[in-house]
mmCIF file of the C-alpha atoms, coordinates in Angstrom:
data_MODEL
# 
_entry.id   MODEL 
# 
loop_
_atom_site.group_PDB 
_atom_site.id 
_atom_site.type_symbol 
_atom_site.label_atom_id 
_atom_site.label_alt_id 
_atom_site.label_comp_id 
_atom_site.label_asym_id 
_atom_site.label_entity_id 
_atom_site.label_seq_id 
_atom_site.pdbx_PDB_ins_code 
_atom_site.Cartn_x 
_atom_site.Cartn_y 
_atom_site.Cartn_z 
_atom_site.occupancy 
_atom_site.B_iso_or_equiv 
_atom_site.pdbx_formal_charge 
_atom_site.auth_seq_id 
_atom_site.auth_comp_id 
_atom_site.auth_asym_id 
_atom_site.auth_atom_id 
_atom_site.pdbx_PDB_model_num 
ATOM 1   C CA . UNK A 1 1   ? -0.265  0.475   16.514  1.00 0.00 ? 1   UNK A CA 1 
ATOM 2   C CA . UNK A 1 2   ? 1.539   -3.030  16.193  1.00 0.00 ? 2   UNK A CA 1 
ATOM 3   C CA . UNK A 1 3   ? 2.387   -5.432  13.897  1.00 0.00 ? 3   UNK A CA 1 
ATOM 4   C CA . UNK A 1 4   ? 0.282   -8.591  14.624  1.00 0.00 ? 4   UNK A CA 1 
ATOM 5   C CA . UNK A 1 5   ? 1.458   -11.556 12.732  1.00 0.00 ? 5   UNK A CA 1 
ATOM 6   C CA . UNK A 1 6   ? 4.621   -13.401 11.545  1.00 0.00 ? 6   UNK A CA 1 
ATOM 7   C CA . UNK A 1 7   ? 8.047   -13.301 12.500  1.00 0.00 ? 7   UNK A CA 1 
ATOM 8   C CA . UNK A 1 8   ? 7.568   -9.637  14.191  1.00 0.00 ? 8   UNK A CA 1 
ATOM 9   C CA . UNK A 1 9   ? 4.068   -10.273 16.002  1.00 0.00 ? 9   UNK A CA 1 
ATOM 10  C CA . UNK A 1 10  ? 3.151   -8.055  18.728  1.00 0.00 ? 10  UNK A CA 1 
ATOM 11  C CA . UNK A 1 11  ? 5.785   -5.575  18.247  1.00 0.00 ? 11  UNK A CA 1 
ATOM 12  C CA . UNK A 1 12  ? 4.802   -1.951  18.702  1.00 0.00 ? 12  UNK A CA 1 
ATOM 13  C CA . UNK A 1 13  ? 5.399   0.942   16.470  1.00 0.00 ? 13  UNK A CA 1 
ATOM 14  C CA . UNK A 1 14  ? 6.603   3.969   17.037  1.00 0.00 ? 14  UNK A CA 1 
ATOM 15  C CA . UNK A 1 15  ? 4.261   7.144   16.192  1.00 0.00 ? 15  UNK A CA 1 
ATOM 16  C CA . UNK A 1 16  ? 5.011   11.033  16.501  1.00 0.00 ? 16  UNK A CA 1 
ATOM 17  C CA . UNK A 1 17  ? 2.918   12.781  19.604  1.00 0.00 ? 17  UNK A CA 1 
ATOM 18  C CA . UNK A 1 18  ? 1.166   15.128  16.697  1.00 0.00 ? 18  UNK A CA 1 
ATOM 19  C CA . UNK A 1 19  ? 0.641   12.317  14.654  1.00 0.00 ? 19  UNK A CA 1 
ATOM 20  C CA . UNK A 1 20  ? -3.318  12.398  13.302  1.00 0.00 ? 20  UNK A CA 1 
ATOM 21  C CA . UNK A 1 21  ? -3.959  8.877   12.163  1.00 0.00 ? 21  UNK A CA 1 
ATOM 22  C CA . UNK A 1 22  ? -6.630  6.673   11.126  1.00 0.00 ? 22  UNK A CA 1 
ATOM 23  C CA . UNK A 1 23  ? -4.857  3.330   12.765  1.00 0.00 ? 23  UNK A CA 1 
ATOM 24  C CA . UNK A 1 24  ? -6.113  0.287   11.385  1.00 0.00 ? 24  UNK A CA 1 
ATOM 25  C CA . UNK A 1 25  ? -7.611  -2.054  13.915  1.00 0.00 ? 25  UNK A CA 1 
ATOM 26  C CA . UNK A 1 26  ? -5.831  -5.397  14.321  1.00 0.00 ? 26  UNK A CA 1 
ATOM 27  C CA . UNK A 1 27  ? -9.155  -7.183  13.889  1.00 0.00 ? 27  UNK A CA 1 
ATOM 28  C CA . UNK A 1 28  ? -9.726  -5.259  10.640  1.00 0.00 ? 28  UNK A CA 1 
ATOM 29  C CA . UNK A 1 29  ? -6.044  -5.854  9.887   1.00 0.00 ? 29  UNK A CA 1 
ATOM 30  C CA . UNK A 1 30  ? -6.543  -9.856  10.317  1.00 0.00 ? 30  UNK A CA 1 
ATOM 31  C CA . UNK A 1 31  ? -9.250  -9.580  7.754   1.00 0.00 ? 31  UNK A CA 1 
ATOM 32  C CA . UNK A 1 32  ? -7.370  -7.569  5.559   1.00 0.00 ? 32  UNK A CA 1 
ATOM 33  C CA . UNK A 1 33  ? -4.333  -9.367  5.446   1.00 0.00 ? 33  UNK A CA 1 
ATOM 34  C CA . UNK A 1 34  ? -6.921  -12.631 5.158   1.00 0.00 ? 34  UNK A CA 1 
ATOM 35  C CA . UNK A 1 35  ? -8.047  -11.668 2.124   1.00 0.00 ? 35  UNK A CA 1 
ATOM 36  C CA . UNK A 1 36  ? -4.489  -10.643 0.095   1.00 0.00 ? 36  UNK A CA 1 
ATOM 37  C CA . UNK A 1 37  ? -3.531  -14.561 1.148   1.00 0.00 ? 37  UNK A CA 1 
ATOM 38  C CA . UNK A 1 38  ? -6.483  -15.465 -0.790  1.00 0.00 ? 38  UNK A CA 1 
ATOM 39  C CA . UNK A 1 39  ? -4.712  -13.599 -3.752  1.00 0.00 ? 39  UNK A CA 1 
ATOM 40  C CA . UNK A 1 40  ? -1.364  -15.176 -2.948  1.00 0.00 ? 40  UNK A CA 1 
ATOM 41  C CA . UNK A 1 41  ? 0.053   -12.033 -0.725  1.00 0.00 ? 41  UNK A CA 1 
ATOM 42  C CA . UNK A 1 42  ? 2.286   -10.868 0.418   1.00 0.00 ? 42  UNK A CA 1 
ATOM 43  C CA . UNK A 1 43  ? 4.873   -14.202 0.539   1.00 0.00 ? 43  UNK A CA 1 
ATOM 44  C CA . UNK A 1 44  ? 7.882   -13.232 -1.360  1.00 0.00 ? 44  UNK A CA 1 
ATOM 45  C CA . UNK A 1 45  ? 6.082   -10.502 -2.818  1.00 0.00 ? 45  UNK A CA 1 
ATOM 46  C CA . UNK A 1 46  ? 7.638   -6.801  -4.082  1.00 0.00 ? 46  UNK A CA 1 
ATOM 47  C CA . UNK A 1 47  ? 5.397   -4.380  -2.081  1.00 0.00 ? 47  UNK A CA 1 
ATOM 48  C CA . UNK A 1 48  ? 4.835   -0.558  -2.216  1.00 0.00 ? 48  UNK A CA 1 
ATOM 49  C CA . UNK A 1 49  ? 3.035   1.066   0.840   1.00 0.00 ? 49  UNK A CA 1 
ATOM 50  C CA . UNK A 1 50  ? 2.401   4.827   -0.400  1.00 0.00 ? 50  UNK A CA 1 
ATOM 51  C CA . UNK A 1 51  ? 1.063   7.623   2.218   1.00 0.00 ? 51  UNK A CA 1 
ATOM 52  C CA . UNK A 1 52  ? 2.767   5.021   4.547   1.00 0.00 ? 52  UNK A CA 1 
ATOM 53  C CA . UNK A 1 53  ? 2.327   7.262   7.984   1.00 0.00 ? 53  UNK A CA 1 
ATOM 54  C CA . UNK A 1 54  ? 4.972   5.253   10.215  1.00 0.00 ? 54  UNK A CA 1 
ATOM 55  C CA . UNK A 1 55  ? 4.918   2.034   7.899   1.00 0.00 ? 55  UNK A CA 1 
ATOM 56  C CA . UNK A 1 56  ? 1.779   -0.295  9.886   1.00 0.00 ? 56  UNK A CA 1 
ATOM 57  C CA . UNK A 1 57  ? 0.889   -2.063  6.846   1.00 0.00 ? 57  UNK A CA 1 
ATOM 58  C CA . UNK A 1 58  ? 4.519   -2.368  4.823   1.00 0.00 ? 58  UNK A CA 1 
ATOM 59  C CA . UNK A 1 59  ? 5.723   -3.403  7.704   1.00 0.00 ? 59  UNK A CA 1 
ATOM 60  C CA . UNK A 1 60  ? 2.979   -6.084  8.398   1.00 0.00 ? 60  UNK A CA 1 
ATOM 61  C CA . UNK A 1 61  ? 4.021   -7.335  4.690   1.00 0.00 ? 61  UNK A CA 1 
ATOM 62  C CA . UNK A 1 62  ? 7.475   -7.712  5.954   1.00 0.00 ? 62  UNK A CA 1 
ATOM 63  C CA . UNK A 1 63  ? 6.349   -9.911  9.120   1.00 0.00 ? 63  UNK A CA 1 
ATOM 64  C CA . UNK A 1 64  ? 4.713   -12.099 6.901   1.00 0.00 ? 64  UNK A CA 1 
ATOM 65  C CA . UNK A 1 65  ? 6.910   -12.559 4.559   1.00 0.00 ? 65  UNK A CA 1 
ATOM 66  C CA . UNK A 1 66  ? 7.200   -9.917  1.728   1.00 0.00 ? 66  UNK A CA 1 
ATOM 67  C CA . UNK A 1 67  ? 10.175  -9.722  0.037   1.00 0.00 ? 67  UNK A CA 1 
ATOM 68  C CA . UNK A 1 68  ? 10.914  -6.346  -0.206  1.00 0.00 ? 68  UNK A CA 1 
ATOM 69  C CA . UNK A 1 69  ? 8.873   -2.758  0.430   1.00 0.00 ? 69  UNK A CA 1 
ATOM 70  C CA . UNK A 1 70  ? 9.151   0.753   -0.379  1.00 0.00 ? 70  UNK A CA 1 
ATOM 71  C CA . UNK A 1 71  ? 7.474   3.263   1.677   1.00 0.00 ? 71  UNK A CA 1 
ATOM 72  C CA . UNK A 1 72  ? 6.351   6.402   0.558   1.00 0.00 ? 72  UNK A CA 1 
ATOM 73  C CA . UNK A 1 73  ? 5.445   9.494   3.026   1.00 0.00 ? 73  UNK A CA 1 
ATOM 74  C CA . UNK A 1 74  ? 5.722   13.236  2.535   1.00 0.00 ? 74  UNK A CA 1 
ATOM 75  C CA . UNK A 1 75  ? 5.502   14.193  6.295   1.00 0.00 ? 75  UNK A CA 1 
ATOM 76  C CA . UNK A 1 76  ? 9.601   14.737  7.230   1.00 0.00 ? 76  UNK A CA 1 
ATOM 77  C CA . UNK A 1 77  ? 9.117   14.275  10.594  1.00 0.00 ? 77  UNK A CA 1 
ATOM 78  C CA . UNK A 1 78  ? 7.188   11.080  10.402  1.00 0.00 ? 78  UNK A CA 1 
ATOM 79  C CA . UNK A 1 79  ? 9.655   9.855   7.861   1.00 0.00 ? 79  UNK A CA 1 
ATOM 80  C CA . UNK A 1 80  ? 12.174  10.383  10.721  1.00 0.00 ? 80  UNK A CA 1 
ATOM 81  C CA . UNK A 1 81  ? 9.470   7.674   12.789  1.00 0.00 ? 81  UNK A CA 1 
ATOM 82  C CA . UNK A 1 82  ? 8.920   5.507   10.072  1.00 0.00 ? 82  UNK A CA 1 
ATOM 83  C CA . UNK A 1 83  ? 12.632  4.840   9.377   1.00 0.00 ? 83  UNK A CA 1 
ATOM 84  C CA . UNK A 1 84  ? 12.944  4.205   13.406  1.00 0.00 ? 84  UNK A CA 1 
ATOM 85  C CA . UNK A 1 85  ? 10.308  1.179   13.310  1.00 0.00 ? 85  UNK A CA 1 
ATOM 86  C CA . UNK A 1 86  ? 11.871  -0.287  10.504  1.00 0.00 ? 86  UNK A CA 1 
ATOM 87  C CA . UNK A 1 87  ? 15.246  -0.183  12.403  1.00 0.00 ? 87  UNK A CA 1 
ATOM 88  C CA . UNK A 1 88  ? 13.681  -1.713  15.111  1.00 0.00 ? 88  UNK A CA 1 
ATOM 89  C CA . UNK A 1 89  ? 11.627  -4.156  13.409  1.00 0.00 ? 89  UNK A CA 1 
ATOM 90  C CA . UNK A 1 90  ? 15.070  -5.066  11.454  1.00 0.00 ? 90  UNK A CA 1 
ATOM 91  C CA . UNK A 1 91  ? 13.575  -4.570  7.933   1.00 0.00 ? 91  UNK A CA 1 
ATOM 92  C CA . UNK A 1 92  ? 16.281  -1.684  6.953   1.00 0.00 ? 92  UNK A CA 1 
ATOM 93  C CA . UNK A 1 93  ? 17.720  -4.347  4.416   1.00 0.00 ? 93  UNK A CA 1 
ATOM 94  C CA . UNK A 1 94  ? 14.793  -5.179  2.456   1.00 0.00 ? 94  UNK A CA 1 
ATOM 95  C CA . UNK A 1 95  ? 13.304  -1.825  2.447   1.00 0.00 ? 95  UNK A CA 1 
ATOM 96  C CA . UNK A 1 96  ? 13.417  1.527   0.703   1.00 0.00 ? 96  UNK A CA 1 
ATOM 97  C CA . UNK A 1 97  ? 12.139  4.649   2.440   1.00 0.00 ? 97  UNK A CA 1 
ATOM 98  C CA . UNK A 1 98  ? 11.172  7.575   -0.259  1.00 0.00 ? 98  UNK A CA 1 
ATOM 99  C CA . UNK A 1 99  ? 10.072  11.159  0.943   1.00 0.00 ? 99  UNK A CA 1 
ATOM 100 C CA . UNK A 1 100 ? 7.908   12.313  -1.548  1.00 0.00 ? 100 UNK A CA 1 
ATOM 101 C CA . UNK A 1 101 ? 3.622   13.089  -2.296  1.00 0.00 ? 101 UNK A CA 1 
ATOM 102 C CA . UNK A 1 102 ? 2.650   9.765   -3.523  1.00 0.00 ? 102 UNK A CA 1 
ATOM 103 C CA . UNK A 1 103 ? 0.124   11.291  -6.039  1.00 0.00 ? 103 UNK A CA 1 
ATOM 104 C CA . UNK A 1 104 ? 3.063   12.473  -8.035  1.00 0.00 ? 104 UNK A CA 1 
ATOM 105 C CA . UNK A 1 105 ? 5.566   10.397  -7.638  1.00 0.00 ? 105 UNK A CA 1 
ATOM 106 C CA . UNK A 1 106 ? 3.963   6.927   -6.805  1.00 0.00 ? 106 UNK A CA 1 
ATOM 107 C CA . UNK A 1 107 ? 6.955   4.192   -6.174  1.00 0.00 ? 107 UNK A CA 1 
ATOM 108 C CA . UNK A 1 108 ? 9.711   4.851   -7.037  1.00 0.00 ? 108 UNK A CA 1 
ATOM 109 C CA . UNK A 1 109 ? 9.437   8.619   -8.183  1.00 0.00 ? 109 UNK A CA 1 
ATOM 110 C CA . UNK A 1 110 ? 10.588  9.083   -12.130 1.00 0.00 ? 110 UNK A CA 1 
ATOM 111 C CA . UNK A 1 111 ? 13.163  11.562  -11.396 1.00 0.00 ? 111 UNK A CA 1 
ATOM 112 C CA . UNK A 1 112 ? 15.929  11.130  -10.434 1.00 0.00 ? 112 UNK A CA 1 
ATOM 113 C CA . UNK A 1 113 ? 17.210  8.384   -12.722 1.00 0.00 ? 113 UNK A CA 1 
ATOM 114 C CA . UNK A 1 114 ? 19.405  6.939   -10.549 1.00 0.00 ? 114 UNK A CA 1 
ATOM 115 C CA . UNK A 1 115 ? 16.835  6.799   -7.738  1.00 0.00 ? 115 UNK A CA 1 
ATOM 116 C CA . UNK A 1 116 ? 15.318  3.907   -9.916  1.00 0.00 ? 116 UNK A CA 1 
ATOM 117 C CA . UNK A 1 117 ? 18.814  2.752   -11.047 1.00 0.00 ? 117 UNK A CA 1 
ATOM 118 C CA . UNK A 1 118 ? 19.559  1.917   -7.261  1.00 0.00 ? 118 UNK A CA 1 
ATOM 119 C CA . UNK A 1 119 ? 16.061  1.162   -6.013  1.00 0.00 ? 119 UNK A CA 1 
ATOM 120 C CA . UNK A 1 120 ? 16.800  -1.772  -8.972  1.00 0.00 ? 120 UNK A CA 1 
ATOM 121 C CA . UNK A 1 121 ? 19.651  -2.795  -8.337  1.00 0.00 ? 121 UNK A CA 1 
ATOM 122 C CA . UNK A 1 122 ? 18.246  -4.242  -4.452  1.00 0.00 ? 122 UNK A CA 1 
ATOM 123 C CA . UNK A 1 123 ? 15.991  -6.176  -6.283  1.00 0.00 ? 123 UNK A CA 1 
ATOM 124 C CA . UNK A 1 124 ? 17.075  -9.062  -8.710  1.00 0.00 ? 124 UNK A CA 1 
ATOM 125 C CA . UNK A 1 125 ? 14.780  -9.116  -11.677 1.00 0.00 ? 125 UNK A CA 1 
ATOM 126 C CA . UNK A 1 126 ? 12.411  -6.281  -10.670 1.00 0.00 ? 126 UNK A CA 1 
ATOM 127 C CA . UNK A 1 127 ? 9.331   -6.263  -13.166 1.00 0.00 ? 127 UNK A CA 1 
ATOM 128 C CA . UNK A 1 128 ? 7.031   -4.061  -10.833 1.00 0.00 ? 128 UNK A CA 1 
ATOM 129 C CA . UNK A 1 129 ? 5.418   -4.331  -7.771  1.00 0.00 ? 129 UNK A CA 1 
ATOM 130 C CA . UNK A 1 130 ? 2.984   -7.494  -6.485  1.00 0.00 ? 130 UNK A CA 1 
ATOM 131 C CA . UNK A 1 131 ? 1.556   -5.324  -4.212  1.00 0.00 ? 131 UNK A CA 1 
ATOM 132 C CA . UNK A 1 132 ? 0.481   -1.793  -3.670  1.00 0.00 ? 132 UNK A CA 1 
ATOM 133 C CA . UNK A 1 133 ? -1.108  0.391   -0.532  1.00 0.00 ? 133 UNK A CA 1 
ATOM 134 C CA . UNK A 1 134 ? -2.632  3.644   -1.056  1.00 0.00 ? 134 UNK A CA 1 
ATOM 135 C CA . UNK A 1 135 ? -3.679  4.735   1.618   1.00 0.00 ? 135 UNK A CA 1 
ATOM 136 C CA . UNK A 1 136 ? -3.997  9.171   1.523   1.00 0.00 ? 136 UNK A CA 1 
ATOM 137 C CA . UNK A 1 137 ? -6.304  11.167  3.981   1.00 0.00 ? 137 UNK A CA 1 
ATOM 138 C CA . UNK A 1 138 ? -9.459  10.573  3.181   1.00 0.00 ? 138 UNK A CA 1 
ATOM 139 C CA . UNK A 1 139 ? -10.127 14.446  1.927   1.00 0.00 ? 139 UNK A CA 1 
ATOM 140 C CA . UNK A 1 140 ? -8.056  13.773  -0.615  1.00 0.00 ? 140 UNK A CA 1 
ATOM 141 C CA . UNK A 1 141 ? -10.060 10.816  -2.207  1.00 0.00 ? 141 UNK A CA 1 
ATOM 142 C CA . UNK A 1 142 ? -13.689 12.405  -1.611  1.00 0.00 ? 142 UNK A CA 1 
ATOM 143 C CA . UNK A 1 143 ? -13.703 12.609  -5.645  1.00 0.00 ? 143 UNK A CA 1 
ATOM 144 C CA . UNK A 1 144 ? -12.625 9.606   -6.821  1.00 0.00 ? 144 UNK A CA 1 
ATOM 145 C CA . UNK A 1 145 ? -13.254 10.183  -10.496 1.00 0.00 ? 145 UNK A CA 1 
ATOM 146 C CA . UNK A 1 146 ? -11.784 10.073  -14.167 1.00 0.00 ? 146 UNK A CA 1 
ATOM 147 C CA . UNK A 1 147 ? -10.235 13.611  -13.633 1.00 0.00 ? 147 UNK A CA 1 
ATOM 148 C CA . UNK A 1 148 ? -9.359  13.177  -9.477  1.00 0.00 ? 148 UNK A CA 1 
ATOM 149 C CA . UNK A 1 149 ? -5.827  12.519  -8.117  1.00 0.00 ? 149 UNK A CA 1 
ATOM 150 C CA . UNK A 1 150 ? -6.668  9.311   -7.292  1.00 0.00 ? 150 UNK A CA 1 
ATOM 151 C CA . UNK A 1 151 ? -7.682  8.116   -10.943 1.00 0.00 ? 151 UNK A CA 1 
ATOM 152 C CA . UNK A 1 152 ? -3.711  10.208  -11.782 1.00 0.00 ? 152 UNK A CA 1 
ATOM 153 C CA . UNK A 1 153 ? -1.923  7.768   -9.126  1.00 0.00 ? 153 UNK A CA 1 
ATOM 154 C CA . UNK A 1 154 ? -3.719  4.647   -10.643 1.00 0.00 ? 154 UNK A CA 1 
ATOM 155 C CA . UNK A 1 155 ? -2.499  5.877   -14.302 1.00 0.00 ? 155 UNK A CA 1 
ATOM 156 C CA . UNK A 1 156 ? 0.937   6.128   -13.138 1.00 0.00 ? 156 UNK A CA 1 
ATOM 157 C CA . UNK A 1 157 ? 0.831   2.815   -10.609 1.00 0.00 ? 157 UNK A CA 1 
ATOM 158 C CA . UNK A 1 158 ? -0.362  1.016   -14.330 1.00 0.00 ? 158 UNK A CA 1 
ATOM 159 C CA . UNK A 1 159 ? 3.184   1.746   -15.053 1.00 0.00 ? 159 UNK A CA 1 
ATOM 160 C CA . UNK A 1 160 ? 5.301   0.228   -12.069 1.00 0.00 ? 160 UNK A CA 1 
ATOM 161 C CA . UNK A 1 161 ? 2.583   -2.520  -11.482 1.00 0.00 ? 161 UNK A CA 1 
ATOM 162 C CA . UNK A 1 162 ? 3.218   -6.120  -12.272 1.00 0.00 ? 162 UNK A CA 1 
ATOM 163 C CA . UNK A 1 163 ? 1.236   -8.242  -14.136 1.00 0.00 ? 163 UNK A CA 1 
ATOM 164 C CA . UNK A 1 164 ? -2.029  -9.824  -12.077 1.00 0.00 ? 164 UNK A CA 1 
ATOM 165 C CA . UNK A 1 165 ? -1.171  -6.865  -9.074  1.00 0.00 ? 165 UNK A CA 1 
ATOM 166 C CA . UNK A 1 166 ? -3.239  -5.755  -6.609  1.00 0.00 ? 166 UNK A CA 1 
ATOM 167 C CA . UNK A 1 167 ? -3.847  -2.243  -4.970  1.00 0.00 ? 167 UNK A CA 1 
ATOM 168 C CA . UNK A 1 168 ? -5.621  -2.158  -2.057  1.00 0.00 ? 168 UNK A CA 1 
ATOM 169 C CA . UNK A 1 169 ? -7.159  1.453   -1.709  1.00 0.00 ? 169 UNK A CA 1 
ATOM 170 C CA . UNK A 1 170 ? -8.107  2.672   1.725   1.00 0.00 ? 170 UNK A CA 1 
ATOM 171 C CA . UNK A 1 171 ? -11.276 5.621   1.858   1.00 0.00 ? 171 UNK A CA 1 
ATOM 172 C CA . UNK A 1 172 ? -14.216 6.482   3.777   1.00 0.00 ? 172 UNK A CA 1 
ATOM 173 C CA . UNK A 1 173 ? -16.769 4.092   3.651   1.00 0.00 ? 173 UNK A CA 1 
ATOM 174 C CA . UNK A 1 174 ? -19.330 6.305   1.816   1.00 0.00 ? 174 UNK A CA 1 
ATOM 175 C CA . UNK A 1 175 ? -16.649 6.527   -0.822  1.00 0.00 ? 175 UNK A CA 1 
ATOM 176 C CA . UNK A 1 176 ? -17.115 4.169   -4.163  1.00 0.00 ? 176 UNK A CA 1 
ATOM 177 C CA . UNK A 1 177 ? -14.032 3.654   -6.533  1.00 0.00 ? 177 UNK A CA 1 
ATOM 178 C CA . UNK A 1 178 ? -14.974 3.549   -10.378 1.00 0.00 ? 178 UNK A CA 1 
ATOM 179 C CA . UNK A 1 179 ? -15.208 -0.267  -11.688 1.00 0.00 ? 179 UNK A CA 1 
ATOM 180 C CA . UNK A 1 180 ? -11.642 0.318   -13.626 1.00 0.00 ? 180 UNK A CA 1 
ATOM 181 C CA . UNK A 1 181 ? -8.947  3.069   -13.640 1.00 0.00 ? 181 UNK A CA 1 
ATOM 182 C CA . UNK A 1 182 ? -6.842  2.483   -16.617 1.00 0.00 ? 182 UNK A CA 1 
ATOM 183 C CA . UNK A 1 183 ? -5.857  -1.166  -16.637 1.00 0.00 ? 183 UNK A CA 1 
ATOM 184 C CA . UNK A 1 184 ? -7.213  -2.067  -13.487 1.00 0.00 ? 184 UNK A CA 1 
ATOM 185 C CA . UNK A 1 185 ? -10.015 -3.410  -12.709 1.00 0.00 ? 185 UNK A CA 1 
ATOM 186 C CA . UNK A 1 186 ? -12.247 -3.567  -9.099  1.00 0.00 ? 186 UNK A CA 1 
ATOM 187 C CA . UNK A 1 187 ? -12.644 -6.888  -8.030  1.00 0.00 ? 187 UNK A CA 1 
ATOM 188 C CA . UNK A 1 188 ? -13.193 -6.690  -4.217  1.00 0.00 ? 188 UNK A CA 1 
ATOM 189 C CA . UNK A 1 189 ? -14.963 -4.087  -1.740  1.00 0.00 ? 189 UNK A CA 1 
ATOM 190 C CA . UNK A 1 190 ? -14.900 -4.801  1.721   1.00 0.00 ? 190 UNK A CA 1 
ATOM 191 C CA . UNK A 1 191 ? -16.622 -2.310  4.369   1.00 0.00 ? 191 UNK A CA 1 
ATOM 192 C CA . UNK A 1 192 ? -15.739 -2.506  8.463   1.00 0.00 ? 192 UNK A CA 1 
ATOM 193 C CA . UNK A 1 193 ? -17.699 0.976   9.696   1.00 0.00 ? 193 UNK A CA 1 
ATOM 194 C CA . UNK A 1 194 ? -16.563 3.755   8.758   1.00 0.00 ? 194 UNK A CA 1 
ATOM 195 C CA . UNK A 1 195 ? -13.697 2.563   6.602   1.00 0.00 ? 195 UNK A CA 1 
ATOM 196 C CA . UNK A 1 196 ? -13.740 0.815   3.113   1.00 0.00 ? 196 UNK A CA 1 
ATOM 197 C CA . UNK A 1 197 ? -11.113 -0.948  1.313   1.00 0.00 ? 197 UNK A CA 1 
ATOM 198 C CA . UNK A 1 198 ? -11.041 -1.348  -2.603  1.00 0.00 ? 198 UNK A CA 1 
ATOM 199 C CA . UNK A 1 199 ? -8.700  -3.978  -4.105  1.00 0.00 ? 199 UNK A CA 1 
ATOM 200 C CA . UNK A 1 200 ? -7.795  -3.577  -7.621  1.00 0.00 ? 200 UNK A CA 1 
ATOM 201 C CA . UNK A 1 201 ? -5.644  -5.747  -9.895  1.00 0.00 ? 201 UNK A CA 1 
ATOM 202 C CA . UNK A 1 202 ? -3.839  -4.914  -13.287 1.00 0.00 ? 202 UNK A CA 1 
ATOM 203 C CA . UNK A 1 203 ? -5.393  -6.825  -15.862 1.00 0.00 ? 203 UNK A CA 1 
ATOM 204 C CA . UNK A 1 204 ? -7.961  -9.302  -14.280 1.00 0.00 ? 204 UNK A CA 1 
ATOM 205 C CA . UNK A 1 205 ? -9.205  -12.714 -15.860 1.00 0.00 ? 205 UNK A CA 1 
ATOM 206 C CA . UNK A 1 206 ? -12.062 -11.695 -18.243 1.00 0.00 ? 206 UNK A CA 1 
ATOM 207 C CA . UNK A 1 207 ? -15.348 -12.277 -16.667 1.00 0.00 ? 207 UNK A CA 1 
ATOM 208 C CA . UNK A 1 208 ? -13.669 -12.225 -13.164 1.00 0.00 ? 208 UNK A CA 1 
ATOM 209 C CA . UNK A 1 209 ? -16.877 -10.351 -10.981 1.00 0.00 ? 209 UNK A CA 1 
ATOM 210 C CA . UNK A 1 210 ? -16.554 -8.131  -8.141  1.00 0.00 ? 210 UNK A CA 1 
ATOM 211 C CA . UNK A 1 211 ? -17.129 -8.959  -4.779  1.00 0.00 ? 211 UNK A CA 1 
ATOM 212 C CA . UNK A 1 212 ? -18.751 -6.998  -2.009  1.00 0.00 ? 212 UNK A CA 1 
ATOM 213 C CA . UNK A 1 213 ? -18.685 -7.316  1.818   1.00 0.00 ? 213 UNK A CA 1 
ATOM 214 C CA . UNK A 1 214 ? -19.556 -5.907  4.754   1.00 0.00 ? 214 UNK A CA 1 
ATOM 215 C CA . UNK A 1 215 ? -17.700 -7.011  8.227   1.00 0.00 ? 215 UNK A CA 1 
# 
């Protein structure tokens, strides 16, 4: 894995021996990261990257130009990774690393109090994050309904979200989020094999239509 644009193109990540991944290609990357600039991301954007593995897309954001990330993995020893590429990469000031299961916690966690009163302090004028990643093993989004974990996350992401964010949601490609969760709403499906990618945002435009691609 590697970051492939901006001010840290081509540098490599680090990544645990027993690490099982599902690494993003850089072509599917490309597109990806294509179609959050059509949004206006991630320039000078506040981004969280939950289930982060060893940081490929917060750390993308970064490269091109985010503002700030935190990163959110459960996994202690690919914390211990993580933290490494964003000491290499040279991110360590504008990013927060957070061990902790995403579904209950999201970014930051609500407890402790003063995690939030420092994580706010780094960031003049917080008002919740641009940007959001979720991207859990797939067997943990095979339901992806009212009652799942997933549809819990989005309920407590409506919280910490800014207005007009996005969260991009990673699954299988068999795998079809509801139209909304809460205040979000699905505006944009994109499919590259196996893999899908649902972007939401926190209160759309009325009348604003889904779109739906396969690459």
């Amino acid at each position: 894995m590697r970051i492939i644009a901006g001010t840290k193109r081509g540098m490599n990540l680090f990544s645990p021996k027993t690490f099982v991944s599902r690494p993003i290609t850089d072509r599917v990357k490309e597109s990806l990261f294509d179609v959050l600039y059509n949004f206006g991301f991630p320039e000078g954007k506040i981004v969280a990257d939950l289930f982060c593995g060893v940081g490929s897309l917060g750390l993308e954001a970064l490269s091109r130009g985010a503002e700030f990330v935190t990163f959110v993995e459960q996994d202690i020893k690919i914390v211990a990774t993580l933290k490494r590429n964003i000491e290499k990469a040279g991110f360590a000031g504008q990013s927060k690393v957070i061990r902790a299961n995403a579904f209950r916690t999201s970014a930051p966690p609500a407890e402790p109090a003063v995690e939030i009163s420092n994580y706010k302090l780094q960031i003049s004028n917080f008002k919740g994050y641009d940007l959001v990643f979720v991207d859990p093993p797939y067997a943990c989004t095979k339901n992806v309904q009212e009652n799942s974990p997933l549809a819990g996350l989005m309920s407590i992401l409506g919280g910490q979200i800014a207005v007009d964010g996005i969260v991009v949601v990673r699954t299988d490609s068999k795998i079809f989020l509801l139209e909304r969760y809460f205040t979000f709403q699905l505006i944009d499906r994109r499919r590259w094999g196996s893999m899908a990618v649902s972007i939401l945002q926190a209160h759309p435009e009325p009348g604003r239509r889904k779109e739906t691609h396969d690459e």
